[in-house]
N, C-alpha and C positions, 0 to 999 in steps of 0.2 A: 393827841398832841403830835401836831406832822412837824417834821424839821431837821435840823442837823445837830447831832447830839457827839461832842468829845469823847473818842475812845485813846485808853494807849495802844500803838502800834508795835505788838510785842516783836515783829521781823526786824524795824528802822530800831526799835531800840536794843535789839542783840548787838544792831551793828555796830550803834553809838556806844557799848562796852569795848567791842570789840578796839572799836578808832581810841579810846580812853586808854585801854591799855597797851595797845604800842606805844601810846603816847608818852604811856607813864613806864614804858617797858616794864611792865608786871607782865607774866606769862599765867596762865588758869593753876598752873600748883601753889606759886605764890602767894596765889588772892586764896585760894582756898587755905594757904597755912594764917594768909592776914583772917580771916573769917573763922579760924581754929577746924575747922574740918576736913578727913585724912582724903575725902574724896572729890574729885573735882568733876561728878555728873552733875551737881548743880548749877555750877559757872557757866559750862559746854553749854547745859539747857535756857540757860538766861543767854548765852552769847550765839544761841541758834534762833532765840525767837520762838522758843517751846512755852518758859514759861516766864512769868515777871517775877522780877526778885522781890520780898519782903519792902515792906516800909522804910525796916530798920539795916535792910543789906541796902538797899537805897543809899540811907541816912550816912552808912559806914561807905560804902565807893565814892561820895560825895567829899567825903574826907581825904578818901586815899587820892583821889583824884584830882582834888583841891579843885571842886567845880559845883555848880548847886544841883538838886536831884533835878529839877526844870531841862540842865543841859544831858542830862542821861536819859531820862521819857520823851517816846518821841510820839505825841499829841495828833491823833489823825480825826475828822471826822466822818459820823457815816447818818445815815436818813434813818431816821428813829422805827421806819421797818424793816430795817435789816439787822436789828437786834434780835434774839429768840426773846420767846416769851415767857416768861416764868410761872405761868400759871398751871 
C-alpha cells in the first residue's frame, strides 16, 4: 500500500499545549494539580514533543481549554515507508 498515511506530530502538538496554556494562563504545576498528579515530568514531556498525552488527558485539556482534542493534535502526514515495520 504506497501513499500518505496521517500521523500526530508529537513536536507541533507539544507546541499547540504549550500556545493553549498561556492562553489559558495555566502554568505546568497547575495542570498537573488539575490532572491530580504531584509531578509535572509528564506535562514538560507532552509540552517538549517526547510523548502524546493519553486519550483521556486529551479528553480532560480539551475541557480546561475549552477547545476540541482536533485543535490540540497536530495531524501531519508521512509516505507509508517511512513508518518502521512491525514485523
Amino acid at each position: 500500500m504506497a501513499g500518505k498515511l496521517p500521523v500526530v506530530d508529537k513536536e507541533a502538538t507539544g507546541e499547540n499545549i504549550k500556545r493553549l496554556m498561556r492562553k489559558a494562563k495555566i502554568d505546568t504545576y497547575e495542570l498537573a494539580n488539575v490532572f491530580g498528579v504531584r509531578s509535572t515530568t509528564s506535562i514538560y514531556a507532552w509540552t517538549q514533543g517526547k510523548i502524546l498525552p493519553s486519550a483521556d488527558s486529551l479528553v480532560k485539556m480539551a475541557h480546561i481549554f475549552n477547545c476540541t482534542v482536533d485543535e490540540i493534535l497536530v495531524i501531519a502526514e508521512v509516505s507509508d515507508d517511512e513508518i518502521p515495520s512491525r514485523r
